[in-house]
N, C-alpha and C positions, 0 to 999 in steps of 0.2 A: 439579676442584679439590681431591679425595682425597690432600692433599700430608702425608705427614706430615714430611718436609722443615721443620713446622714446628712441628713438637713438639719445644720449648725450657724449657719451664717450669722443670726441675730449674735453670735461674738464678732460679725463685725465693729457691731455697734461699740461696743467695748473697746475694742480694737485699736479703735480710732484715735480714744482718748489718750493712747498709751505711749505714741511718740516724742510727743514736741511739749516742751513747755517752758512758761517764758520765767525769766527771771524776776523775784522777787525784790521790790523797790522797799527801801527804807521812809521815802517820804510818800505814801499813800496820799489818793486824793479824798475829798468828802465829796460824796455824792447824798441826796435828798433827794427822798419819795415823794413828789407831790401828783395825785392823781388827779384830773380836770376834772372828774364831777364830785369832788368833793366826798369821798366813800367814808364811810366811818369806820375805817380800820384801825386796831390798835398798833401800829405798827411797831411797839415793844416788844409784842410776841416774834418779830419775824426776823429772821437768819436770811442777811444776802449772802447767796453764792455766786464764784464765778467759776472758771477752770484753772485760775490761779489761785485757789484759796476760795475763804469766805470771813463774813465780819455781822456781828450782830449790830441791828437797827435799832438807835434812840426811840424813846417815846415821841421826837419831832418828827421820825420819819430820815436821818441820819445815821449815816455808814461810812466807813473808810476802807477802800478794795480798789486792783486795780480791774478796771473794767474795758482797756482800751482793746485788749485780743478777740472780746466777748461779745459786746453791743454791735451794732450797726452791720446786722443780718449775717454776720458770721454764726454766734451762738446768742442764745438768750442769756439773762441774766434773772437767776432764781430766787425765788423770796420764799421760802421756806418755814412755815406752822405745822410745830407738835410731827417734824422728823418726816413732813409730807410738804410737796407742794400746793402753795396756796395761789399763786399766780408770777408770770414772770413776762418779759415783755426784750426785744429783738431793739429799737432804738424810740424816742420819746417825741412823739407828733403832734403833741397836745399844744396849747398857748402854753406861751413863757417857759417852752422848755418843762412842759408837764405830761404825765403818763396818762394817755387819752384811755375811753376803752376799747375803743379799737384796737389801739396797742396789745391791750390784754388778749382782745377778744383772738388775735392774730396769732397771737403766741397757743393759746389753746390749740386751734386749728393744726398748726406746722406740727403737734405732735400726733394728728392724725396718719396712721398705717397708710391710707392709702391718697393722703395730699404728701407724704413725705416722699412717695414712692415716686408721684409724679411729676416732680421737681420743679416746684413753682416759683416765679418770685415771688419777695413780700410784698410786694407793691401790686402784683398782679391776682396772689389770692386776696389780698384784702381786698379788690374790687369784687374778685367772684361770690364775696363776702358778705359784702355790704347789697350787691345784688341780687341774693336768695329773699326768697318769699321769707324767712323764720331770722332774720335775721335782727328785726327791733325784737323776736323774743328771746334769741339767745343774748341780747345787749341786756335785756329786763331781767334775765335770770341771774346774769352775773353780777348784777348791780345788787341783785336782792339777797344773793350769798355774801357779796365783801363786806354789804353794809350792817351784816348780819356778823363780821367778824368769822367768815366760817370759808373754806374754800368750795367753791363751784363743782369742785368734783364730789362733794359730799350730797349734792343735789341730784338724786336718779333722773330728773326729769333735763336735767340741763346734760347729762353724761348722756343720756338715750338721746335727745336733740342734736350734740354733738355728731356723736358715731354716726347719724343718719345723716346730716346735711354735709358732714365732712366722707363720706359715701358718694355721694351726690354731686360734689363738685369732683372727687378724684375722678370719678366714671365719666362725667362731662370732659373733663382733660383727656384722657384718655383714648374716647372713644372721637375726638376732636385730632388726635396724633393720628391714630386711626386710618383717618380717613382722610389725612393729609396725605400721610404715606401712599397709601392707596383709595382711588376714590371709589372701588370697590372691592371689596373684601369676599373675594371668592370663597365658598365651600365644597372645592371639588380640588382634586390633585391629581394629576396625569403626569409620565414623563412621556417626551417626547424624543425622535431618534431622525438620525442623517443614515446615508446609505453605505457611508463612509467609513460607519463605525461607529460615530460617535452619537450619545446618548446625551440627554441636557433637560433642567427640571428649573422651575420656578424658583426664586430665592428664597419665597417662603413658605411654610406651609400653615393651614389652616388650622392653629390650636394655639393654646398659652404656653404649653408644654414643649420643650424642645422633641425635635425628632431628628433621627439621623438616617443615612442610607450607606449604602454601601453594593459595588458590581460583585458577586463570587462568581469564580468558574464553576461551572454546574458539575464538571468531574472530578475538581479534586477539594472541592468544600472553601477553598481558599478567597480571601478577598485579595481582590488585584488594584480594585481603585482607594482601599484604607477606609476609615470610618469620615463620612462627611456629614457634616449637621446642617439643616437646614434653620433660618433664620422662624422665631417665631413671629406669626403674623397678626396675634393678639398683643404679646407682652410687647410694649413699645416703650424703653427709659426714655428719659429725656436725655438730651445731650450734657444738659447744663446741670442733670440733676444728681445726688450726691450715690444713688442709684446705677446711674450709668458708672461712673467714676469709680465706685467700687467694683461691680463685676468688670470691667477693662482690668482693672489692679489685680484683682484676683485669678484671670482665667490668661494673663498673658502668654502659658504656655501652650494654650489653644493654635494649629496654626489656620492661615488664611484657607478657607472653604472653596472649593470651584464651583464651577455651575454647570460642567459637562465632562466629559469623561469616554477615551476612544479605548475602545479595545485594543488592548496590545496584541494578540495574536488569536486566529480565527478559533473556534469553536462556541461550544453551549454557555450561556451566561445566565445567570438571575440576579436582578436587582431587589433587594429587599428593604425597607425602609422600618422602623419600629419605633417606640418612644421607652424601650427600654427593658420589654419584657423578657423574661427568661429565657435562653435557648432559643431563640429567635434568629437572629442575627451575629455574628461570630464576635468573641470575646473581647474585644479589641472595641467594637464597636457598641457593643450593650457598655462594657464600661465609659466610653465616653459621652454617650447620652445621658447614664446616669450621672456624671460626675455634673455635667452642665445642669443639666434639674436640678440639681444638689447646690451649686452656684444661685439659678435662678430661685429657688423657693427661698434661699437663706437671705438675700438683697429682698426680695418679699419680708421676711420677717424681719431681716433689720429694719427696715420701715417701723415697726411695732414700737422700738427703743431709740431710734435715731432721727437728732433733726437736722433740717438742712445745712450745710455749713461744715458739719463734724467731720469730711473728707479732709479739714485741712490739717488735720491734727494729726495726721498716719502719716509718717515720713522716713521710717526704719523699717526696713526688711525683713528681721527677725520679728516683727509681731506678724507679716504675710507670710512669711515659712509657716511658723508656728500653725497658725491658723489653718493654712491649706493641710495641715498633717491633718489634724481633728476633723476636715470635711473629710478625708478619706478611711478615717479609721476608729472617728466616736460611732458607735454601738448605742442605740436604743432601744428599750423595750418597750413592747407595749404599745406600737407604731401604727396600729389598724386600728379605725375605726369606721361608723359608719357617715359620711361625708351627710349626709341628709340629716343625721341628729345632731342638733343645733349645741345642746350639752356638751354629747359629745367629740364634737371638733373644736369646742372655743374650750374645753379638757387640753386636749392635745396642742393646741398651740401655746396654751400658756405652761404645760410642763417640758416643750420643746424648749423653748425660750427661756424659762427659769433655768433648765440645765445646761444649752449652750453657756448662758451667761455666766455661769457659777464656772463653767472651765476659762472661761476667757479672761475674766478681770486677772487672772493671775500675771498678764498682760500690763494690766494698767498702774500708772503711778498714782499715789495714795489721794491727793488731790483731786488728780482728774478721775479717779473710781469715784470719790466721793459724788463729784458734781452728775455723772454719770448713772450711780444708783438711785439718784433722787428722780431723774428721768427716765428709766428702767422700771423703778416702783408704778410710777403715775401710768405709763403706759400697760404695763402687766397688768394690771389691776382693774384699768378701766376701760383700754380703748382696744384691746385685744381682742375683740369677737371677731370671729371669724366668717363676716358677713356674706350670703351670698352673692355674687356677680361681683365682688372684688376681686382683685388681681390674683391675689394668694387664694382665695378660694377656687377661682377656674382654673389658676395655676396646679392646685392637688386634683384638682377633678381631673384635668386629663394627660396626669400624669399619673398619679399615685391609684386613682380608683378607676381610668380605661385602657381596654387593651388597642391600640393601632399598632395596626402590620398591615403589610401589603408584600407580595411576591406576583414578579411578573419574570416570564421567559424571554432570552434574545437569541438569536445567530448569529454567528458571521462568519463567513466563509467565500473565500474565492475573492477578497476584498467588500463583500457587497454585507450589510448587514439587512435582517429581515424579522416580521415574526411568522405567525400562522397564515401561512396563503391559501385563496382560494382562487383555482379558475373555474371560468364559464363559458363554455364552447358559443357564441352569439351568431355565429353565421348563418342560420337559418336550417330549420328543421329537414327542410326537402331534404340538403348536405350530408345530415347526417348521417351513418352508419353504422353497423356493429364494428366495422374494422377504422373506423376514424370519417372524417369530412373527406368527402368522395365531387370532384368537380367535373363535364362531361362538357366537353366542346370540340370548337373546330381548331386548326392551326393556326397558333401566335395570338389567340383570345386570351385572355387574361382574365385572375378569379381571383378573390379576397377572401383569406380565411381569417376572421376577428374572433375576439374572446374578450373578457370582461377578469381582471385580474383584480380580490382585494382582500386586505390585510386586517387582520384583527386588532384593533386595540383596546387599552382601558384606560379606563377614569373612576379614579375612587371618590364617594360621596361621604363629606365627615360633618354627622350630626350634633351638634353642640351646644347639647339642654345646657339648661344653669343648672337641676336640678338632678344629681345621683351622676351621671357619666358622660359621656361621651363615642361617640360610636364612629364607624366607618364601615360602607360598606363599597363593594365592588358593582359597580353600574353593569347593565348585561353588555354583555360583548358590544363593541362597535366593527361593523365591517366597513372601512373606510379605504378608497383608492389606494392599488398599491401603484406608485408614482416613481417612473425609474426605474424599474426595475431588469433586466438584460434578457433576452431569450435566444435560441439559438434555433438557427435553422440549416438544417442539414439531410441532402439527397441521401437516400438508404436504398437505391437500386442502380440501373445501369438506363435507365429513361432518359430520354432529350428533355424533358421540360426542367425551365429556369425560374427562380427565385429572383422579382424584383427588387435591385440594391439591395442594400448590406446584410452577411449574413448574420449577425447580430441585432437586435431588434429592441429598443426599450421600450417599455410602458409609457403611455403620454399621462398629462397633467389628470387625465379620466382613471387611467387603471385602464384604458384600451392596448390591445395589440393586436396590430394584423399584419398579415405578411400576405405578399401578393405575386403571383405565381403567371407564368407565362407557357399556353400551352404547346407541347412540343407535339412530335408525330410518333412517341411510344406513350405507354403508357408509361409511369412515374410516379414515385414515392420517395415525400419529405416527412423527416421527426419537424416536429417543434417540441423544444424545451428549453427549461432555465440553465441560462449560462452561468448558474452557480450549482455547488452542489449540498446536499443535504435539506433543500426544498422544500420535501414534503410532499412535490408535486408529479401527477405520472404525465410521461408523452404524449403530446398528440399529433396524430399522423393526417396526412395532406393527399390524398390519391387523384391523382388526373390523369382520364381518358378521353381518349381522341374517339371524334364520332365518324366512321364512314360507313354507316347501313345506308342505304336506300330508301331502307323502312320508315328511317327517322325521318326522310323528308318528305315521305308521301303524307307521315301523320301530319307535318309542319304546313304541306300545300293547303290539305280538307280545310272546309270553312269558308266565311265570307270575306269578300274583297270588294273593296272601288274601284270601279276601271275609270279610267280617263284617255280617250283617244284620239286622237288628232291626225285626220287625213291630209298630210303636208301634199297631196297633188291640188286636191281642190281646196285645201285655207279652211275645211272644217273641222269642229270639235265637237265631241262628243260626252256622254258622262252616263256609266250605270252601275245597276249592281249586280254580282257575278257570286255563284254559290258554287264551290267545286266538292264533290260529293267520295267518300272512301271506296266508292264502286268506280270511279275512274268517271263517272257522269260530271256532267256542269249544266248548270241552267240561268239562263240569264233573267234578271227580276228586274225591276222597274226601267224598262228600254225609254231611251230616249225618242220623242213622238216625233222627231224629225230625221227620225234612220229610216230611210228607206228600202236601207239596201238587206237583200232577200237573207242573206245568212246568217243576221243576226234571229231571223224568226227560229229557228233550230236548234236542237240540244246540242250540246257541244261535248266532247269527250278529254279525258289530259290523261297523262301518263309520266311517270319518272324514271328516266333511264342514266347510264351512265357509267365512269368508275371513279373512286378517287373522292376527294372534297367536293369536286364540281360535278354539277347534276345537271340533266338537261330536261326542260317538262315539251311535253311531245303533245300540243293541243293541236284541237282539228274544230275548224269551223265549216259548216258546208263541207265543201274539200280543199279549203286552203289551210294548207301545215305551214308553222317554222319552227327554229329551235332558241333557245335561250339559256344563258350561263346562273345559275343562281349560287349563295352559298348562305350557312349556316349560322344566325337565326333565318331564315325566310320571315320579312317581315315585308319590305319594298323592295320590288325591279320593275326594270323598266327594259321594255322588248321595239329595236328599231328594226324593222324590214326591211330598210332603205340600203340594200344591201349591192344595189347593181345588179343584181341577178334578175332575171325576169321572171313574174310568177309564173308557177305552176297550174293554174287555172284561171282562163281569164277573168278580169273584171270588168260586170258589166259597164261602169262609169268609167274603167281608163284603158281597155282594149289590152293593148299589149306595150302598155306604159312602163318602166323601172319602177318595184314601189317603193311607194318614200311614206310611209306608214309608223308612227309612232303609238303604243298602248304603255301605258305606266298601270303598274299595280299595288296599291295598297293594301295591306291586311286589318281587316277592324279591330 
């Protein structure tokens, strides 16, 4: 439904003239042309008009009209040679109450396309005016037509100066709103989503061209949030401008936009956004994109025919009915062309605009059509190119000649909204298993099983040459933290081991989850999965065994240790180092040079015996044995003697003393 077939607006222009108009006075004023530099114009030739009528001018430069609805920046007032205008001017700045050229030069300007569009005041384009580089040659050219008795517009070189600096200044305005609004003007668009439901997008998006979106249920094609349009982030009216004022007028049955949007009930969603193309997006929604483009390009083209002011002149309803019917149901042929041929687009907008306006005046009362064709002619005629990087121009580029679409998928189910997950088992490789994360310890040890959880998103990138189109494309995937999200945890056998705290689990601010496990005296198996359903995601299972081999601790004894010993009879200390060997050997390595005593010169033997978690290691020095309790990691114990019992072999430094002998062990 990409019809521009229905881009009629420029009968707003028309439109305007057709409501209000004032009553005609018997005693007219005299008004006299006197211009301050002195021009040599015959002004016998000239027809003033106003929007009440018009009155031919003496050869003094005398007229009788009433001009009070007309002047002082509401409308200009026309001075009309040979059925054309020849200049016309908004209120008189000059000395004594004279027509400066500034005056003139101003009046020209305002019926610039794209200074009308941008809704300036007079006081403020005539400064941007007077400010331009070309601006004493657009004063020399005009001076050099009137004095010439001829109008300015008859001068190629003063119309192509025109078109270009009143270019110039509208695009300054413009891109000055711009970046008021925003002090940067993104080229990327993503939506964004809560876990709640609910979905939520920028106000605006990145083009001249409306775009709209809309949620459909992914099963039954249906739209459940209606068509929503997003604000355009190029086309910017002014508030004060004649521009704003008409499209508010014309689109009031538009309603108020949201900015986010919760799922009403769980399942598959797609959000799709368009700018209007066929079969895209559901019917409801291509039509109201297109009818707002259809809005937007035609406030563009009235620009072409309308100057600032003429908003006040629409004051009846039936000329807005009327109008709105022909946006939705004038027919044009012949609507394609190729945007880059310069011929032919500045073709097309002026047989756009010659045939809206030919439906519209039938609108207007005979007066104000009058005043109104003579401004309609000047514009069609001269100021109508369709330049690029003007409003109406980027406005059809990405509307009329790009395709934007975007489709993205949602879920929501169990209350939780989601897109594409991914997990990642992080616990470490040793863990892993063919049958899941596998943990091995002693009783009431405690294990962490982490993962790494994260979510797909996108971001569209939209390219926006001045030249032929517009584009959009989809950035590659983003894998970004999935935040919140719920997991469950749940025992799948008859094992003792527990699950520390809750058995619900969310994702932290990383996209981590871990759950931590406490080891019992069976072996034990836990799921972990998402406490919602339709995921995407498979189980993962959590195994812990309990260690009571033997084996395991004889592998855990081998290897080197620091001894540290302290003979609590005689107040010494000692320090060396001890290698105990998988053949049940030990050999002691750097002895301390102040051990005297005989037993450390000897290899020494260990052994591990026992049942259960607690083991006992069965060393032998010389021939003095003890025992000692260790458990699982073996990393440090500490072995006291001082038992009250009396050794087993004497010693030669304490006879038949109690021992009071402490050895501590460390592992390297």
């Amino acid at each position: 439904m990409k019809k521009l077939n229905s881009i009629i607006l420029v009968i707003l222009s028309v439109v305007l003239f057709s409501c209000s108009k004032e009553d005609e006075s018997s005693d007219l004023p005299t008004e006299t042309i006197k211009i301050e530099d002195d021009l040599k114009i015959n002004f016998a030739d000239l027809t003033a008009v106003t929007i009440e009528g018009e009155a031919k001018v003496d050869a003094g430069g005398n007229f009788s009209t009433n001009t009070t609805n007309t002047v002082a920046e509401n409308l200009p007032l026309l001075f009309i040679k040979d059925n054309e205008i020849m200049f016309g001017y908004y209120s008189k700045t000059g000395l004594n109450n004279s027509i400066s050229t500034n005056d003139i030069l101003l009046f020209y300007f305002t019926l610039h396309p794209e200074i009308a569009l941008q809704g300036f005041q007079n006081t403020e384009l005539l400064t941007k005016i007077e400010q331009h580089p070309k601006y004493d040659e657009l004063k020399s050219l005009i001076k050099t037509s009137l004095n010439a008795n001829t109008s300015p517009f008859k001068n190629t070189s003063f119309v192509s100066l025109l078109n270009k600096t009143g270019l110039e200044i509208g695009i300054a305005k413009r891109q000055a709103k711009q970046s008021k609004i925003s002090k940067t003007l993104s080229d990327t668009f993503k939506f964004s989503y809560t876990r709640n439901g609910t979905v939520e997008w920028n106000k605006k998006f990145p083009l001249y061209a409306t775009v709209g979106m809309e949620v459909v249920d992914a099963a039954t094609g249906v739209s459940v949030s209606g068509p929503q349009i997003f604000d355009n982030q190029g086309l910017v009216f002014s508030i004060s401008s004649a521009a704003e004022w008409i499209y508010d007028y014309f689109t009031t049955e538009n309603s108020e936009n949201i900015r986010a949007f919760k799922f009403p009930k769980e399942g598959k969603y797609e959000l799709r956004f368009t700018n209007g193309i066929d079969n895209f997006g559901t019917k409801a929604l291509e039509e109201k994109v297109d009818l707002i483009n259809r809005y937007n390009i035609g406030v563009n083209i009235l620009s072409f025919a309308m100057p600032v002011g003429i908003k006040k002149l629409l004051v009846k309803n039936d000329c807005r009915d009327a109008t709105i019917d022909i946006f939705k149901n004038m027919k044009l042929s012949a609507s394609t062309f190729v945007i880059t041929d310069e011929l032919a687009r500045d073709k097309f907008v002026y047989n756009l605009a010659k045939d809206a306006y030919a439906v519209s005046v039938k609108c207007i009362p005979s007066f104000e059509k009058k005043y109104l064709d003579f401004i309609e002619n000047i514009t069609s005629t001269y100021l109508n190119k369709l330049e690029e990087a003007s409003t109406l121009y980027l406005l059809l580029r990405d509307y009329a000649f790009s395709d934007i679409k975007g489709k993205e998928t949602r879920n929501y189910y169990d209350g939780i909204s989601f897109g594409e997950l991914q997990l990642t088992n992080t616990t470490g490789m040793q863990f892993i298993t063919p049958t899941g994360t596998e943990f091995s310890g002693q009783a009431k040890s405690e294990h962490t099983y982490t993962a790494s959880v994260n979510e797909t998103t996108f971001k569209y990138s939209i390219n926006t040459s001045l030249i032929g189109q517009s584009t959009i494309t989809l950035d590659p995937a983003s894998k970004e933290y999935a935040i919140g999200l719920p997991f469950e945890v749940n025992k799948i056998n008859s094992g003792d081991s527990t699950l520390k705290g809750n058995k619900i689990i969310p994702t932290s601010i990383e996209g981590k989850l871990a759950a931590t496990f406490v080891m019992g005296t069976q072996e034990t198996k836990f799921e972990i999965k998402p406490a919602f359903k339709n995921s995407g995601l498979s189980s993962e299972y959590v195994n812990l065994k309990i260690i009571d081999s033997i084996s395991i601790y004889k592998q855990a004894f081998k290897g080197k240790w620091k001894v540290r010993y302290f003979d609590g009879v005689n107040g010494i200390e000692r320090f060396w180092d001890l290698e105990l060997f998988e053949d049940g050997t030990g050999i002691v390595k750097n002895p301390d040079p102040n051990v005297t005593l005989g037993y450390v010169k000897y290899p020494m033997r260990w052994n591990i015996s026992g049942n259960g978690p607690y083991y006992y290691n069965e060393s032998g020095w010389w021939n003095f044995q003890f025992g000692f309790k260790v458990t699982y990691p073996v990393i440090k114990y500490t072995v006291e003697s001082g038992d009250g019992k009396p050794a087993t072999t004497l010693n030669p430094t304490c006879g038949s003393c109690i021992n009071k002998y402490i050895t501590e062990y460390t592992k390297n």
